[in-house]
C-alpha positions in Angstrom: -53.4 65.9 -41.4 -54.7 62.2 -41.8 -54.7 59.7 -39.2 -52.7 56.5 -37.8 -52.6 54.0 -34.7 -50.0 54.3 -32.1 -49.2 50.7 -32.7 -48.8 51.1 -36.2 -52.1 48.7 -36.4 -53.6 50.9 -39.5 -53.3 49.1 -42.3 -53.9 51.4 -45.3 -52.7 54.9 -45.4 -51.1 55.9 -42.2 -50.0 59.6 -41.8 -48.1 59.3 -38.6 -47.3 63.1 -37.8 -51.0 63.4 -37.7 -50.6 62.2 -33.7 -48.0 64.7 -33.2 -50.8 67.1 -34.3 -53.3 65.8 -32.0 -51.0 65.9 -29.0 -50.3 68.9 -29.2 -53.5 70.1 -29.6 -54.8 68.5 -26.6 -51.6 69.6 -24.5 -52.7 73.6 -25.6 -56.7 73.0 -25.7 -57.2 75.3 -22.5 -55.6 78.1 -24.9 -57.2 77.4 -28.4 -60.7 78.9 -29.4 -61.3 77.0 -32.5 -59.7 74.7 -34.8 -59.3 75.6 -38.6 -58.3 72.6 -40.6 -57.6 73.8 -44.2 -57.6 70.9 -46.9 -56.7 67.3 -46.8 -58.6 66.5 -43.5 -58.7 62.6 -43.1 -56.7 61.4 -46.3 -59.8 58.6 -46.6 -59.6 58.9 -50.2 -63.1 56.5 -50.7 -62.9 54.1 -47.4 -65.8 55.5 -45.0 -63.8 53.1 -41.8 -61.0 56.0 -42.3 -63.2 58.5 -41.2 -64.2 56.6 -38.4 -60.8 56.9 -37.7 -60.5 60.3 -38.1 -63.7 61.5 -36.3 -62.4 59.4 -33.2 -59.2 61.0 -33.3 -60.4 64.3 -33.2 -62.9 63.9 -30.7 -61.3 65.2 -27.6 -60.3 68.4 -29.7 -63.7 68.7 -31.1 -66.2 68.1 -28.4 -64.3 70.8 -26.4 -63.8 73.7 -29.4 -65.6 74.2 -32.6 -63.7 72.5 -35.5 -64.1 74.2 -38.9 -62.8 72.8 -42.3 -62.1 73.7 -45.6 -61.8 71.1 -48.4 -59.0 69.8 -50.0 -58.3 67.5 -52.7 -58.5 64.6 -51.1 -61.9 65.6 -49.9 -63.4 67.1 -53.2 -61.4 66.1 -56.6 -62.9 63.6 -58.9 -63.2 63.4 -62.6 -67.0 64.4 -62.8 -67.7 66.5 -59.4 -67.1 69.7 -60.1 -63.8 70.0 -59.0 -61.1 72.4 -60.2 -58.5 69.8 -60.7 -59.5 66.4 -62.8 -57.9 64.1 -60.7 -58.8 60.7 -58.7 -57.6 62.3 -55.2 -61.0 61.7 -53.2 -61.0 58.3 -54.1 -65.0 59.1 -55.4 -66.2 60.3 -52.0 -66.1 64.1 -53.9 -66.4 65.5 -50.8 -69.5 64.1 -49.5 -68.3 63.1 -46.1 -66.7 66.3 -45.2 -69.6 68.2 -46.3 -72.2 66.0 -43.9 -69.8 65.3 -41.4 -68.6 68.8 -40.3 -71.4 71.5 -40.9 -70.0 74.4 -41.5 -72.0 77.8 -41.7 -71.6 77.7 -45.8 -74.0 78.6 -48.4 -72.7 76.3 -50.3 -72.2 73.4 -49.3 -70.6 71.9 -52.8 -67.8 74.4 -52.2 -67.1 74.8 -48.8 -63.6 76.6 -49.4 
């Protein structure tokens, strides 16, 4: 899904449909039970401030219902974690921040999909 500004004042990596998202989310909240966000969550590929981002975004959605991911390459693939794919994708986070920033009910944590 990503992340951007309404004013356009993100400067790296802007995913502008990612508001359309959250809109209308929060328009349909009073009818959702939970939120399952499969792969690619915040597109932060390495820069913690992008999460920020993201984590604020979200907030109205998940303070109000649980929010569940599953990781995605831009959360998990690097060259030495592990990950299915040798790519560059997470930008060296190698899924790190998605596994300590949304606890999920996992056994392992590593892989969380």
């Amino acid at each position: 899904m990503g992340k951007a500004e309404r004013d356009g004042s993100n400067e790296y990596d802007s995913q502008p449909a990612a508001l359309d998202t959250i809109a209308s989310l929060k328009e349909d909240l009073e009818n959702i039970d939970l939120v399952l966000h499969i792969g690619d969550i915040s597109y932060a590929n390495g820069y913690l401030s992008q999460w920020d981002q993201f984590t604020e975004q979200i907030e109205d959605i998940a303070s109000q219902v649980p929010y569940m991911i599953a990781s995605g390459n831009h959360e998990r693939d690097w060259l030495t974690a592990g990950s299915f794919y040798k790519k560059t994708d997470s930008g060296g986070e190698c899924g790190v921040l998605a596994e300590t920033m949304f606890n999920m009910p996992a056994n392992n944590k590593a892989n969380f999909w």
